[in-house]
C-alpha positions in Angstrom: 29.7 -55.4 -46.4 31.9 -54.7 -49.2 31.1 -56.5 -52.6 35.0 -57.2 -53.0 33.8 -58.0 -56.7 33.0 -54.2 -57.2 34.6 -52.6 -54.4 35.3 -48.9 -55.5 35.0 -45.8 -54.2 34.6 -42.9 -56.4 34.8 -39.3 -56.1 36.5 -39.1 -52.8 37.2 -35.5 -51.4 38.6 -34.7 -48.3 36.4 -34.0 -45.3 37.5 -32.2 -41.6 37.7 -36.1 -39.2 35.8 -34.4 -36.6 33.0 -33.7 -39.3 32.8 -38.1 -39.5 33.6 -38.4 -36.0 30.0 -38.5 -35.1 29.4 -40.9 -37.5 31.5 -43.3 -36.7 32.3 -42.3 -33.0 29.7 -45.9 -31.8 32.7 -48.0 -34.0 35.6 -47.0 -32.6 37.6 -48.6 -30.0 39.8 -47.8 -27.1 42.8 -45.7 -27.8 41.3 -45.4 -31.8 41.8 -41.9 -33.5 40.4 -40.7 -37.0 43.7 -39.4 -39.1 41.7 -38.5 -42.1 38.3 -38.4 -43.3 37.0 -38.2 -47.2 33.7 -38.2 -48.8 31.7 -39.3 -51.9 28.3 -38.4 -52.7 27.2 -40.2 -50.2 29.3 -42.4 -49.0 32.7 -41.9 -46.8 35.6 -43.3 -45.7 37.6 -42.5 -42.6 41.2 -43.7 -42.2 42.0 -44.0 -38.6 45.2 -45.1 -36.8 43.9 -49.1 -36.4 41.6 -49.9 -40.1 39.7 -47.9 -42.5 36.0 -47.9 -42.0 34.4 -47.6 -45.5 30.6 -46.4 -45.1 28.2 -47.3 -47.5 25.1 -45.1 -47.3 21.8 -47.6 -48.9 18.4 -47.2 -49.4 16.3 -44.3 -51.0 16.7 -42.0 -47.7 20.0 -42.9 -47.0 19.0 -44.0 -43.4 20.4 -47.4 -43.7 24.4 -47.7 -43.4 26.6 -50.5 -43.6 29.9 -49.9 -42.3 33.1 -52.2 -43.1 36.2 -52.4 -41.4 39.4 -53.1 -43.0 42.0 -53.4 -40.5 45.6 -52.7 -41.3 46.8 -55.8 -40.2 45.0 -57.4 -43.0 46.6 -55.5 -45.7 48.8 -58.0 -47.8 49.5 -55.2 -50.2 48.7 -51.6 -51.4 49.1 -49.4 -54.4 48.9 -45.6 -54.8 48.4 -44.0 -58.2 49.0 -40.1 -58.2 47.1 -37.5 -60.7 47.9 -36.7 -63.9 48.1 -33.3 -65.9 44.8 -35.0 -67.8 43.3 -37.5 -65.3 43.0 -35.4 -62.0 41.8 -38.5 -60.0 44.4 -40.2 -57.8 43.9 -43.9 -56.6 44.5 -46.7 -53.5 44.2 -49.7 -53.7 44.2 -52.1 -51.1 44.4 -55.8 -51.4 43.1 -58.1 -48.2 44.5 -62.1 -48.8 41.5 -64.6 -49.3 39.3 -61.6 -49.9 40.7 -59.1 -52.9 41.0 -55.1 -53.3 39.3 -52.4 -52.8 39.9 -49.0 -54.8 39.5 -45.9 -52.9 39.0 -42.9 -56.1 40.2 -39.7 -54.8 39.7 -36.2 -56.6 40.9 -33.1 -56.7 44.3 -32.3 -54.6 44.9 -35.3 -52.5 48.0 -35.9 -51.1 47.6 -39.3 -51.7 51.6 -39.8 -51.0 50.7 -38.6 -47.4 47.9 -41.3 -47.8 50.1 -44.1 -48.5 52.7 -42.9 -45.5 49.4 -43.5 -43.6 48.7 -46.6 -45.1 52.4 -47.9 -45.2 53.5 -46.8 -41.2 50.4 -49.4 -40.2 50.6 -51.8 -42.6 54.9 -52.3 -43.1 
């Protein structure tokens, strides 16, 4: 599960979905389709049209996984932060009532606008 205490995600670049479809394909449910997919150095996070599913990749070999789901519905607020001319990184934050955010560190060329269209059509 998430440490909500130190719940980042760093480094995020953006992935093809069907690349983390077979990593997450056991998780999804009925009628659930993966809009966008991004990766770290080893962990991921794929944004799909019900939650975002936030895999955390443990252990020496990386065999072990824990997988969190943070459904829409439980967003009480969001925050996007574009890239600068100097800081190239561009940020999300997502804040979950009784539980607290979780920062999603994006680099490169994100559209992280598009991301927060995303985020916002599910969650407003």
């Amino acid at each position: 599960m998430i440490d909500f205490q130190n719940s980042s995600y760093f480094k995020l670049s953006p992935i093809d979905p069907q690349a983390a479809h077979k990593e997450v394909a056991p998780l999804l449910v009925a009628g659930e389709e993966l809009l966008s997919a991004f990766k770290g150095i080893r962990d991921s996070v794929i944004f799909t049209n019900k939650r975002v599913i936030a895999v955390n990749v443990q252990g020496m070999t990386g065999k072990k996984r824990d997988y969190t789901s943070l459904p829409y519905s439980k967003v009480q607020a969001f925050s996007v932060e574009t890239a600068g001319t100097f800081d190239l990184d561009a940020e999300l934050d997502l804040m979950f009532s009784g539980l607290g955010t979780v920062r999603f560190e994006f680099k490169g060329r994100v559209d992280i606008r598009a991301l927060a269209q995303l985020i916002g059509s599910y969650v407003l």
